[in-house]
Backbone as CSV, one residue per row, in Angstrom:
resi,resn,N_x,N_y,N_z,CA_x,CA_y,CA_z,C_x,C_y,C_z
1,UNK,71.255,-73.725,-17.946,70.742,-75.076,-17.806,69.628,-75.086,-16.775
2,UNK,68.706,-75.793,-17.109,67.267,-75.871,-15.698,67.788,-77.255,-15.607
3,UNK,67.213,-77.248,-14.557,67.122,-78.269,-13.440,65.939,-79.065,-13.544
4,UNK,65.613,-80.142,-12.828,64.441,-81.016,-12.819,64.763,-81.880,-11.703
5,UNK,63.235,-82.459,-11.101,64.010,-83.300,-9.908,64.080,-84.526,-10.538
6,UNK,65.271,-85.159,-9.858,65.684,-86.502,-10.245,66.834,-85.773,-11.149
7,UNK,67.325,-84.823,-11.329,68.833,-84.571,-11.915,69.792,-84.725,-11.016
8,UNK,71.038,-85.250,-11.428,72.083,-85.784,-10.419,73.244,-84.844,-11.001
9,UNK,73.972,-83.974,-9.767,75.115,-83.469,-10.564,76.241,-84.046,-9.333
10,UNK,77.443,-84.213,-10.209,78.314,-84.320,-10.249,79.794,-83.896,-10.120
11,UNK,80.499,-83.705,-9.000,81.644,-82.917,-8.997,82.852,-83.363,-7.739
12,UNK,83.641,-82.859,-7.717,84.568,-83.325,-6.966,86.142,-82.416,-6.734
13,UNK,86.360,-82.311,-5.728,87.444,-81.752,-5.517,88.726,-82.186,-4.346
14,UNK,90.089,-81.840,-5.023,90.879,-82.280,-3.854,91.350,-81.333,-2.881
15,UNK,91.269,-81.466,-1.383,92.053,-80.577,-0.754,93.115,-80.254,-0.686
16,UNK,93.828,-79.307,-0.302,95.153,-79.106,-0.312,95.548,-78.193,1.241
17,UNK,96.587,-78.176,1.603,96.934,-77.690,2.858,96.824,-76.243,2.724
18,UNK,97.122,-75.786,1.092,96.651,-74.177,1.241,95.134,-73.584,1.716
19,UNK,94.114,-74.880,1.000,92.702,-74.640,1.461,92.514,-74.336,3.032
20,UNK,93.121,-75.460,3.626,93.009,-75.720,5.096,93.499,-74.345,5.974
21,UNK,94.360,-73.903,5.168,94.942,-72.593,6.073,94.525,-71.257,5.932
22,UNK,93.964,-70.827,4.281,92.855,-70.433,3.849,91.713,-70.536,5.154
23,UNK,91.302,-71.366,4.505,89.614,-71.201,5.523,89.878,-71.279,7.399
24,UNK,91.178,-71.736,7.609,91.616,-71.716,9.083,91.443,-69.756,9.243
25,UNK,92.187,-69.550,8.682,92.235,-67.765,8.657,90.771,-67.203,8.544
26,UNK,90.319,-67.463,7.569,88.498,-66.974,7.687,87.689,-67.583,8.429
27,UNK,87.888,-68.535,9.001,86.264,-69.215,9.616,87.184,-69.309,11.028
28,UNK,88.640,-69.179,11.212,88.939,-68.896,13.007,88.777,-70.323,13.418
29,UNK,88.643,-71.164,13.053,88.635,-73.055,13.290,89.986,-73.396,13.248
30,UNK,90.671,-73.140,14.584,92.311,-73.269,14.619,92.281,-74.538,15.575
31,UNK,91.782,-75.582,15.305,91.636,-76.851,16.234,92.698,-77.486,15.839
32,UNK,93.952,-78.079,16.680,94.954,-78.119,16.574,95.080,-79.400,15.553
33,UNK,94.092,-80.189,15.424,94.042,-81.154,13.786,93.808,-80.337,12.501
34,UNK,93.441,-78.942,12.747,93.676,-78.547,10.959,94.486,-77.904,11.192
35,UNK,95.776,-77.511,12.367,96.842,-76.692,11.904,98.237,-78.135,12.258
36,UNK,98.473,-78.884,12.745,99.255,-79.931,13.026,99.042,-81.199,12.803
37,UNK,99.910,-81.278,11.368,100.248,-82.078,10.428,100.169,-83.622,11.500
38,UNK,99.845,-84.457,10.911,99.399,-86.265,11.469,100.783,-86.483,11.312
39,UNK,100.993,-87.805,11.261,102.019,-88.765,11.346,102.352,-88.459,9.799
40,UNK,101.636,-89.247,8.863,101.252,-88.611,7.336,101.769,-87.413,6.752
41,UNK,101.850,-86.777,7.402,101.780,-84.816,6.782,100.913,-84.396,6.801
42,UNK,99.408,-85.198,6.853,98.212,-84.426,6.628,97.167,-83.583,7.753
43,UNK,96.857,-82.709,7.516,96.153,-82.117,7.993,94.461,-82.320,7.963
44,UNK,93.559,-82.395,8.641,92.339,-82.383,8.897,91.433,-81.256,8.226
45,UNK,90.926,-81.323,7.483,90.115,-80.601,6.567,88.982,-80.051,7.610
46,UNK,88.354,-79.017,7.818,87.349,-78.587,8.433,86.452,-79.487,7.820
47,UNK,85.253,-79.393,8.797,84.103,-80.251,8.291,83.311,-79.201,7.838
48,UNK,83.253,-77.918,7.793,82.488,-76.481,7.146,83.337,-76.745,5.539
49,UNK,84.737,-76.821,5.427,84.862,-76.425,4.358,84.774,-77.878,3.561
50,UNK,84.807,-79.022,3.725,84.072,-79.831,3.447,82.507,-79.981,2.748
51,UNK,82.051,-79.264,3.497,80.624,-78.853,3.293,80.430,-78.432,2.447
52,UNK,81.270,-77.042,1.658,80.929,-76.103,0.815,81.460,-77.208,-0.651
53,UNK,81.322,-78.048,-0.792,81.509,-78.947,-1.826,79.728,-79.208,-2.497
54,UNK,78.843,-79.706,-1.237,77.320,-79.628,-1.786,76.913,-77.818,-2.035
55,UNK,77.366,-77.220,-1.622,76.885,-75.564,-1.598,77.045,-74.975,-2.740
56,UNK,77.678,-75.767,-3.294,78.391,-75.175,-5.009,77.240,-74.764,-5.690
57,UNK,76.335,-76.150,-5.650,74.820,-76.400,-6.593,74.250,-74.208,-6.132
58,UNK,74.235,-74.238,-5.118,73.719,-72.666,-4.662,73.986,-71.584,-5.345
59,UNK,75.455,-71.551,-5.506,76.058,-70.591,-6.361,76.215,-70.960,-7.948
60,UNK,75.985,-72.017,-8.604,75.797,-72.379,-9.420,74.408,-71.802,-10.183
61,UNK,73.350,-72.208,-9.218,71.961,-71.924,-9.568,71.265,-70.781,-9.073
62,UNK,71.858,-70.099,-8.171,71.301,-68.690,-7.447,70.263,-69.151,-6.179
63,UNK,70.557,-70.344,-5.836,69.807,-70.509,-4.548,70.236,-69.967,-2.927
64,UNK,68.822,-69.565,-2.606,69.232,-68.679,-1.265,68.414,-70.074,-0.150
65,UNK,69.261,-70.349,0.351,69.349,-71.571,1.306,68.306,-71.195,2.395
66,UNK,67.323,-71.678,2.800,66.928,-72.026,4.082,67.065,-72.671,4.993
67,UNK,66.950,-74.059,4.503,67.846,-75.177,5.546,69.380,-76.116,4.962
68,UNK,69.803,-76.032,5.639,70.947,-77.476,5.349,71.347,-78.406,6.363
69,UNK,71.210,-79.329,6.237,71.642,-80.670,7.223,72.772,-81.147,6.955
70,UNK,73.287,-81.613,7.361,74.925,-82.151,7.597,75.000,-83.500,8.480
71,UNK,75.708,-84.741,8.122,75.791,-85.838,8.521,77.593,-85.826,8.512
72,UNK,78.119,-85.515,9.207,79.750,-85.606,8.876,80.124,-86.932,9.728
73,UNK,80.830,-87.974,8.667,80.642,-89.454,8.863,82.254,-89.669,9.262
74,UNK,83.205,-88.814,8.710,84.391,-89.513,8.446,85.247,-88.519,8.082
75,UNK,86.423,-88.549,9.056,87.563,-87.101,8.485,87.763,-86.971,7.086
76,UNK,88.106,-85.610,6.472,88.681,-85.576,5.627,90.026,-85.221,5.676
77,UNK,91.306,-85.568,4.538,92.168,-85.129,5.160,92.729,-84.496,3.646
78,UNK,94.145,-83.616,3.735,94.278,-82.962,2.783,94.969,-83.497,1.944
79,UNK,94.610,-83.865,0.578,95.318,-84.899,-0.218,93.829,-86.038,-0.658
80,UNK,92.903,-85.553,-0.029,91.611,-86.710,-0.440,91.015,-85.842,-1.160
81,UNK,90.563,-86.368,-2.159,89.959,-86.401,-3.339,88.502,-86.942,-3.274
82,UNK,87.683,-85.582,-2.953,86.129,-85.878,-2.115,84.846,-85.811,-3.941
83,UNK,84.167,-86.488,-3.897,82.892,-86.857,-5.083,81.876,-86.267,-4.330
84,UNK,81.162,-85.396,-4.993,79.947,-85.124,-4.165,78.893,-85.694,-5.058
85,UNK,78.039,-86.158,-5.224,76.550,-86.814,-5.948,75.795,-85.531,-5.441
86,UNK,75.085,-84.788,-5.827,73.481,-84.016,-5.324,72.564,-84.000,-6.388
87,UNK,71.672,-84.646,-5.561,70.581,-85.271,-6.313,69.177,-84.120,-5.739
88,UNK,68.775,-83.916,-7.094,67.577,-82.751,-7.551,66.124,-83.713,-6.869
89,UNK,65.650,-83.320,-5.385,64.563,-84.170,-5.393,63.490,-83.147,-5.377
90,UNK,63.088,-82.031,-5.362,62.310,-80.931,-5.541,62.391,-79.591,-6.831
91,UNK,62.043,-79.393,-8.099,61.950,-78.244,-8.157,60.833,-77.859,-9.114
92,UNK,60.116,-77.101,-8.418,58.434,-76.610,-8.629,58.749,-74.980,-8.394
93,UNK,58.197,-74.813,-9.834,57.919,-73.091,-9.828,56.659,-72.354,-8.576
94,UNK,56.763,-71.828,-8.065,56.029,-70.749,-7.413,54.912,-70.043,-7.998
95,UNK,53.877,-69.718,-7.540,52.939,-68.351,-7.816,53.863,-67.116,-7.510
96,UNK,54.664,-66.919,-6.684,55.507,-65.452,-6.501,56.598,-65.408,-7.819
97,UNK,56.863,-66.648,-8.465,58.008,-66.115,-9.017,59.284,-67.169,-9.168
98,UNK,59.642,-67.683,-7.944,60.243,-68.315,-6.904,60.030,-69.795,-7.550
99,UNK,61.174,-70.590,-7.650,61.560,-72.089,-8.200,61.736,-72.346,-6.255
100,UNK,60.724,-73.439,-5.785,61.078,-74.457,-4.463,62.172,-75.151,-4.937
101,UNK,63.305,-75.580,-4.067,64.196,-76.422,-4.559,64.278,-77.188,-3.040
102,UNK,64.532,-78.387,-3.523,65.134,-79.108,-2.635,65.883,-80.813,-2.963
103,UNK,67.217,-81.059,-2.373,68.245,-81.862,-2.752,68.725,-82.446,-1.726
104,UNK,69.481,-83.332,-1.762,70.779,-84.288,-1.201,71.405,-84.546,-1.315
105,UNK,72.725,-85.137,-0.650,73.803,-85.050,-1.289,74.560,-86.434,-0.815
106,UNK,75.870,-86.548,-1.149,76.389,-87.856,-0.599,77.851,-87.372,-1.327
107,UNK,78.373,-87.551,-0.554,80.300,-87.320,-0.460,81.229,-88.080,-0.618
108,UNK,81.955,-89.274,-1.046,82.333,-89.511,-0.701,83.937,-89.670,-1.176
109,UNK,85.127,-90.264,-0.648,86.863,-89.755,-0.676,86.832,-90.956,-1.631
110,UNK,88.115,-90.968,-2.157,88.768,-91.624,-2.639,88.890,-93.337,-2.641
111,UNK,88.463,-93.778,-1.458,88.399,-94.937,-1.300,87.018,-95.433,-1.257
112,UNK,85.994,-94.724,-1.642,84.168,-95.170,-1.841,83.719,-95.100,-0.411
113,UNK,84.192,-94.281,0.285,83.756,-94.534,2.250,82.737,-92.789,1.842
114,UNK,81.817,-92.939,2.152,81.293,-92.103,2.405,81.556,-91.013,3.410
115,UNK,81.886,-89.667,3.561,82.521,-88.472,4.822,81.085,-87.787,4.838
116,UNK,80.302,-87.694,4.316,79.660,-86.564,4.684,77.990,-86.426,3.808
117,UNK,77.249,-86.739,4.533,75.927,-86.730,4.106,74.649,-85.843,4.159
118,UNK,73.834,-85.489,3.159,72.719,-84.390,3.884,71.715,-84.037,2.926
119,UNK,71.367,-82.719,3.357,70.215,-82.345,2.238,69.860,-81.173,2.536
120,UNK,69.504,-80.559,1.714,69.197,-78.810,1.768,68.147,-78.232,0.785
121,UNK,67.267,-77.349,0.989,66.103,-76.828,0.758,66.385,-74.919,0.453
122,UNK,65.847,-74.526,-0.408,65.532,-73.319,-1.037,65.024,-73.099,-1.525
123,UNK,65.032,-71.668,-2.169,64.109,-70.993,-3.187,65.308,-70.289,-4.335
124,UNK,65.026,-70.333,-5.568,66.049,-69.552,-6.445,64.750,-68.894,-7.209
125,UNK,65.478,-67.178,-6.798,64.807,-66.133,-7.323,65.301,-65.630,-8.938
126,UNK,64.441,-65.884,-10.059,64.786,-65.502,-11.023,64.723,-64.019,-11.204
127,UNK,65.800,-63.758,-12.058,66.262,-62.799,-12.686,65.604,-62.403,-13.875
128,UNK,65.180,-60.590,-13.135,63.537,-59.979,-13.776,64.429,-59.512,-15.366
């Protein structure tokens, strides 16, 4: 599938306490809200692995990231059910080869509250 700017994709995922302990073990973010359960049961979702919800579009499309911005508005917790919107506002082929990309994104849980806002810029190198 190509891309165009002004394409909007679409996706969403729920956390779960296995994620949280998962990425607690790899990323070493043992802040005592993603290992000790709230009043709730729930645990505090990293705001990195949060993140990797807009990052998808990357591995999806073969983009090698230069910048990313991050607006983290609002906990996530495990059991929320996060929407990401990323919206295609750049993509122009290159003289090298090289598709410019650049996007935004908007997050938000289960209840329409927005957690997490931004935008990120690359290049996706096609495959000779």
């Amino acid at each position: 599938m190509s891309l165009q700017a002004g394409d909007v994709m679409t996706f969403e995922r729920t956390f779960t306490v296995e994620d949280v302990r998962q990425f607690t073990a790899v990323s070493g973010d043992r802040g005592v809200h993603h290992v000790t359960p709230d009043e709730q049961g729930r645990l505090v979702v990293q705001g990195l692995l949060t993140a990797t919800l807009p990052t998808k579009v990357g591995g999806d499309y073969n983009v090698l990231a230069r910048t990313m911005n991050f607006e983290f508005l609002r906990p996530v917790f495990t059991g929320d059910t996060i929407r990401c919107d990323v919206t295609i506002g750049k993509y122009e082929r290159q003289e090298n080869g090289r598709i410019a990309i650049a996007a935004s994104f908007v997050c938000t849980n289960q209840q329409e509250k927005v957690v997490l806002q931004g935008d990120f810029a690359g290049v996706i190198v096609q495959s000779r």
